[in-house]
C-alpha positions as CSV (number, residue, x, y, z in Angstrom):
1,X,0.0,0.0,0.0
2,X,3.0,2.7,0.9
3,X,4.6,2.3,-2.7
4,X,0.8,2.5,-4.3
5,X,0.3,5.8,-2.7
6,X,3.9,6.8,-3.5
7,X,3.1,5.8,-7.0
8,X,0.2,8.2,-7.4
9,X,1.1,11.2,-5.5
10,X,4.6,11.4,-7.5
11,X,2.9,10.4,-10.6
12,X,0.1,13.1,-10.2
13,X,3.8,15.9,-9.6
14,X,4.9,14.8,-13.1
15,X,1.2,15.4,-14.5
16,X,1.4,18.6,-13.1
17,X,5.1,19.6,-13.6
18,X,4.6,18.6,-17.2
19,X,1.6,20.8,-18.1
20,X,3.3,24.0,-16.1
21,X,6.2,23.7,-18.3
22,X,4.1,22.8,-21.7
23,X,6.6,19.4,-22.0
24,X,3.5,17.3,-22.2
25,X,-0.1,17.5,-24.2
26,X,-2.9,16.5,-21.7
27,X,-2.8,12.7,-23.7
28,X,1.1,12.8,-23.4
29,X,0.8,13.7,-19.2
30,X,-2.4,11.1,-19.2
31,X,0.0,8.4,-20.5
32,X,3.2,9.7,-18.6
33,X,0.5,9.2,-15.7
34,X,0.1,5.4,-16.2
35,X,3.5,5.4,-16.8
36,X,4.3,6.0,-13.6
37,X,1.7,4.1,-11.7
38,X,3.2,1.4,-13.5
39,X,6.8,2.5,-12.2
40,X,7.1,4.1,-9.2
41,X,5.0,1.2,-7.7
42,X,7.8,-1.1,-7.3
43,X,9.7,-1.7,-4.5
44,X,13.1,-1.3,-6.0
45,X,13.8,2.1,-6.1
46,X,16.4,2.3,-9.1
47,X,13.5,2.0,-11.6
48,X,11.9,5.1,-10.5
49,X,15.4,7.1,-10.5
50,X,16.4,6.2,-13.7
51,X,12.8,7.0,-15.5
52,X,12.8,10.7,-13.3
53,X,16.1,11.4,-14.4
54,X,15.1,10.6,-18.2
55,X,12.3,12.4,-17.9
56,X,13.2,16.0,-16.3
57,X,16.5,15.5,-18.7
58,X,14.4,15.7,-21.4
59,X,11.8,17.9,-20.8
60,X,14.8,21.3,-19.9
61,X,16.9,19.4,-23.1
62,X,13.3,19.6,-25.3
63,X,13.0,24.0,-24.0
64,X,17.0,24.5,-24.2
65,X,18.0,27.0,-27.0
66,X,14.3,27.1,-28.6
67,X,15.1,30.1,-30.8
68,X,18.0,28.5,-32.6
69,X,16.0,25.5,-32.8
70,X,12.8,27.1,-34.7
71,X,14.9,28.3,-37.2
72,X,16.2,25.0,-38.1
73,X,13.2,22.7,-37.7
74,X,9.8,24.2,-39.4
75,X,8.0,21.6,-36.7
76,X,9.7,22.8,-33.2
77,X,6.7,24.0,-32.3
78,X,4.3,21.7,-32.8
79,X,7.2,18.5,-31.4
80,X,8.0,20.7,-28.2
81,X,4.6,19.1,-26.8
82,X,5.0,14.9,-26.6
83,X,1.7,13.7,-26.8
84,X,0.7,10.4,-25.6
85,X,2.0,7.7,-28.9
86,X,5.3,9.8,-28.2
87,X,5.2,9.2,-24.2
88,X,4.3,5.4,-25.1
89,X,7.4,5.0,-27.7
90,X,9.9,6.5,-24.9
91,X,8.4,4.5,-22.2
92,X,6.6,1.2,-23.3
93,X,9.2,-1.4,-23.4
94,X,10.7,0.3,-19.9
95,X,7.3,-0.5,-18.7
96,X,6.7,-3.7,-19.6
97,X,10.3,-4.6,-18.1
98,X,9.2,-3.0,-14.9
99,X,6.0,-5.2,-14.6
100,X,7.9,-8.4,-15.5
101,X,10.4,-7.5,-12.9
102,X,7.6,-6.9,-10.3
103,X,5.7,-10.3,-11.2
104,X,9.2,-12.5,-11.8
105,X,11.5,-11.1,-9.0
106,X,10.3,-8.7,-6.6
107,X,8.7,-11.4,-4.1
108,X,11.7,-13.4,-3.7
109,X,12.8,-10.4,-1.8
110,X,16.7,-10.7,-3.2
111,X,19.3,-8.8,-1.1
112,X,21.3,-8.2,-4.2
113,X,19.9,-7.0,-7.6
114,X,22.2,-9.4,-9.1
115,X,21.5,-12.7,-7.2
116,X,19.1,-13.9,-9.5
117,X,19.8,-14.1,-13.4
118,X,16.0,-12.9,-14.8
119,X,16.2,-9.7,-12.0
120,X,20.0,-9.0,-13.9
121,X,18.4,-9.6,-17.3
122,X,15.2,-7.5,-16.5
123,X,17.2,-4.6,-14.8
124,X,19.9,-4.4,-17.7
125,X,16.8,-4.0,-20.4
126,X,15.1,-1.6,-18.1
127,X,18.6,0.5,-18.0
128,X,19.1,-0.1,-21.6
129,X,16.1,1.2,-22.8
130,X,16.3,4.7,-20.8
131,X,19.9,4.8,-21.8
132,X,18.7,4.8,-25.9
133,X,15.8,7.1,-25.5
134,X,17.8,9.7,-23.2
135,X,21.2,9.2,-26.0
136,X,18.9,9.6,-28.9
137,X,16.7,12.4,-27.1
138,X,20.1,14.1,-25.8
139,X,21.6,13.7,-29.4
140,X,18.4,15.3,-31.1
141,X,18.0,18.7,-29.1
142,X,21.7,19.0,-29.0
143,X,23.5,17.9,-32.1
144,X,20.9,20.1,-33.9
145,X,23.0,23.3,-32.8
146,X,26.1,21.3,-34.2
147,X,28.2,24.2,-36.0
148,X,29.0,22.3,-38.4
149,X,26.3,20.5,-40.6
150,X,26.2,16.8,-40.0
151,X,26.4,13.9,-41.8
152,X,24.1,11.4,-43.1
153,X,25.4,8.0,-41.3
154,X,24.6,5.6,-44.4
155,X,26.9,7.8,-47.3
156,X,28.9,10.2,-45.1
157,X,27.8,13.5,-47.1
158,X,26.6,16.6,-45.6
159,X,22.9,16.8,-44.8
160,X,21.1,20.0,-43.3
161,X,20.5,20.3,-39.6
162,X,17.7,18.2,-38.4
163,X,17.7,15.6,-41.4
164,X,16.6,12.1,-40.1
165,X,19.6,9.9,-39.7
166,X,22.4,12.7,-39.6
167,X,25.0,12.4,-37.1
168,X,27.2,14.9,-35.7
169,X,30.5,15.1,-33.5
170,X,28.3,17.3,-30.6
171,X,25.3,14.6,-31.5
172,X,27.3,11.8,-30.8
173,X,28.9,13.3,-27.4
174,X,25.4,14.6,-25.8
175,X,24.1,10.1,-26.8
176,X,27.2,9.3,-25.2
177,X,26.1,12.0,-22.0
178,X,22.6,11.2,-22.2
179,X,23.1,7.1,-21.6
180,X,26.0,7.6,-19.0
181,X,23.8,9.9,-17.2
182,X,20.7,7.3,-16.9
183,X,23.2,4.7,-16.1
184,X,25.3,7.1,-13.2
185,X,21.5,7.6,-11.7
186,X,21.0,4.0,-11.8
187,X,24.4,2.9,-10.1
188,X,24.3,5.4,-7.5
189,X,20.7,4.0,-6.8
190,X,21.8,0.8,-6.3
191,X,25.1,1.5,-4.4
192,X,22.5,3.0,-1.7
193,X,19.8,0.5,-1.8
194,X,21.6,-2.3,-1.8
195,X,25.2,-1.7,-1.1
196,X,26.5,-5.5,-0.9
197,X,26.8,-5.5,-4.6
198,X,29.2,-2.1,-4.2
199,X,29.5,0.5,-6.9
200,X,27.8,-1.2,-10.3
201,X,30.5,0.0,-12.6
202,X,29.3,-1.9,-15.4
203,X,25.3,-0.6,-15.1
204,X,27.5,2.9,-15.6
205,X,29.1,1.5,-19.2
206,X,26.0,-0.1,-19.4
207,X,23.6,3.6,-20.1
208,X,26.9,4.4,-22.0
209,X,26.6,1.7,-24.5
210,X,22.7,2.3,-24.8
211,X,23.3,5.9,-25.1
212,X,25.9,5.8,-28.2
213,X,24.3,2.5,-29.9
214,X,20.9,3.4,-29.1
215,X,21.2,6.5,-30.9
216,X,23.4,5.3,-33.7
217,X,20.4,2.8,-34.8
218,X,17.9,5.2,-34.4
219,X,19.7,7.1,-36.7
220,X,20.3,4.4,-39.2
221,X,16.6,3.5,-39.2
222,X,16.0,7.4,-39.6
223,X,18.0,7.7,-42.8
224,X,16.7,4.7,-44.0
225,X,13.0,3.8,-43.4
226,X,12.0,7.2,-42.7
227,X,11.7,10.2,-45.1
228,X,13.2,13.2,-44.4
229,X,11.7,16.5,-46.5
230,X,13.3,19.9,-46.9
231,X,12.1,23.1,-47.8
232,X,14.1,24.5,-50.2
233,X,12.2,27.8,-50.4
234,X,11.8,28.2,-46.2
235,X,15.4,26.4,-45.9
236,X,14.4,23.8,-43.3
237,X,13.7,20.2,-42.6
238,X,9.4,19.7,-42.9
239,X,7.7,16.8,-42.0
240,X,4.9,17.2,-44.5
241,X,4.7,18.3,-47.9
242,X,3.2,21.7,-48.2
243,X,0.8,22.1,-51.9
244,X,3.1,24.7,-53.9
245,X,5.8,24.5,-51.7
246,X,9.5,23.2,-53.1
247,X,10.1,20.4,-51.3
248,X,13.1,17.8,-51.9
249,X,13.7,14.3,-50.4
250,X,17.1,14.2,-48.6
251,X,17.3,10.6,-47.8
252,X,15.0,7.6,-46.3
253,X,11.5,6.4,-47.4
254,X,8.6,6.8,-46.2
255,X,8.0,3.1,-44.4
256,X,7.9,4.5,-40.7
257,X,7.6,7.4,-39.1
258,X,9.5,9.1,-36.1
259,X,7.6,7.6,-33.5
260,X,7.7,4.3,-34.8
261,X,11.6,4.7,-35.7
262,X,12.6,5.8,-31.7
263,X,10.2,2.6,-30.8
264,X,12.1,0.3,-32.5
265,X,15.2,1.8,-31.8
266,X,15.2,1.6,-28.0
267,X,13.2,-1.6,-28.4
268,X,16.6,-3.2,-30.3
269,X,18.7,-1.5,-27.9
270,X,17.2,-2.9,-24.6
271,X,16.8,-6.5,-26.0
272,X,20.8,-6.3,-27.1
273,X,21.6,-5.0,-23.0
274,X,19.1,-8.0,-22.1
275,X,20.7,-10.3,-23.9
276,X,24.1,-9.4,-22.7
277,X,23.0,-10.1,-19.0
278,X,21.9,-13.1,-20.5
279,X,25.7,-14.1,-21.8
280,X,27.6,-12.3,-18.9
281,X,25.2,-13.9,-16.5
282,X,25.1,-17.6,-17.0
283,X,24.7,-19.2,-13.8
284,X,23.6,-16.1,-11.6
């Protein structure tokens, strides 16, 4: 009963929090609200660190340096806002982790996250997926103020800022921050919680990895199976094409879109950290 009240009174701050700063539509704080029922009702409290931290990350990264950003991305605007399908596609497979977790491992009541090779597994997914949507989120309001353009990750050339799949030196450093930062808050969690394991250096590299590989596939996907349109008479990247408008294909097609490209991107990442508990983590 404690963590169910926990659950809602922290998940009814983020509803609120959200809409105060515009971060959220009411669908996107409706969903962000389930979200965190579903979270912040476990018992472990690393699960609810690492999806906070993620969260208010992203919601100052989404604000920071909004003029510069409207310039370069016709859509700012309208994308500053996640709705709910957006809230679902950064948090879904997180979830679902979280509830297996809480219906595989949290009765057996382990001293030691990493007594039990399914809690490992579960966990490492769980950090793995917040490490690719905070690398890729990170990456995509930073390395759009990139000074130099970036480049499209499947031919090398020279795309403009904001084209789907292009990769920059300042994209690929704030990925690289972004995952190391979800997997700092979710070591530090753990070295308090449950201290006999000591300092989880490798849940650190861990949200590293995610970060940089999360974002690297995400950006594959986005310069392959997703268009990206520019403007050549407003001189930015659209999302739509506009009747009388010159607009030119830069790279991709149109197969999926954004939200279903960051879905599957964190989707592959998580399953590739839960697989790697699997290997490292034999016998545990």
């Amino acid at each position: 009963m404690p963590h169910f009240i926990f659950a809602i009174v922290l998940s009814c701050l983020i509803v609120v929090y959200s809409r105060r700063k515009k971060s959220l539509t009411w669908d996107g704080a409706a969903a962000a609200f389930v979200l965190g029922m579903v979270t912040f009702s476990s018992s472990l409290s690393v699960f609810t660190v690492v999806l906070l931290t993620f969260f208010l990350t992203s919601s100052k990264l989404t604000k920071f340096k909004a003029e510069r950003k409207r310039v370069l991305e016709a859509e700012y605007e309208a994308s500053s806002e996640r709705n709910y399908v957006q809230v679902l596609c950064n948090g879904l497979a997180g979830g679902i982790a979280v509830i297996l977790f809480q219906a595989l491992c949290e009765s057996q009541n382990y001293t030691c996250f990493n007594q039990a090779r399914w809690s490992t597994v579960l966990l490492w997914a769980y950090i793995g997926h917040y490490g690719c949507c905070a690398g890729d989120t990170w990456a995509s309001e930073l390395g759009i103020l990139n000074k130099e353009l970036p480049i499209l990750v499947t031919t090398l050339k020279k795309v403009p800022a904001g084209t789907n799949g292009g990769v920059s030196g300042l994209g690929l450093a704030a990925s690289f921050a972004g995952g190391t930062v979800v997997g700092l808050s979710a070591a530090i969690t753990l070295f308090f919680e449950q201290p006999c394991h000591g300092f989880a250096w490798e849940i650190v590299l861990l949200g590293s990895f995610a970060g940089v590989v999360g974002s690297m596939i995400d950006s594959f996907l986005g310069a392959t199976v997703q268009e990206s349109l520019y403007s050549e008479d407003r001189k930015v990247i659209v999302s739509e094409r506009v009747p009388g408008e010159n607009i030119k294909v830069i790279c991709g097609s149109a197969i999926l879109d954004n939200h279903q490209v960051n879905f599957l991107a964190s989707f592959l990442t998580s399953s590739m950290c839960a697989l790697a508990a699997l290997y490292l983590y034999p016998t545990a």
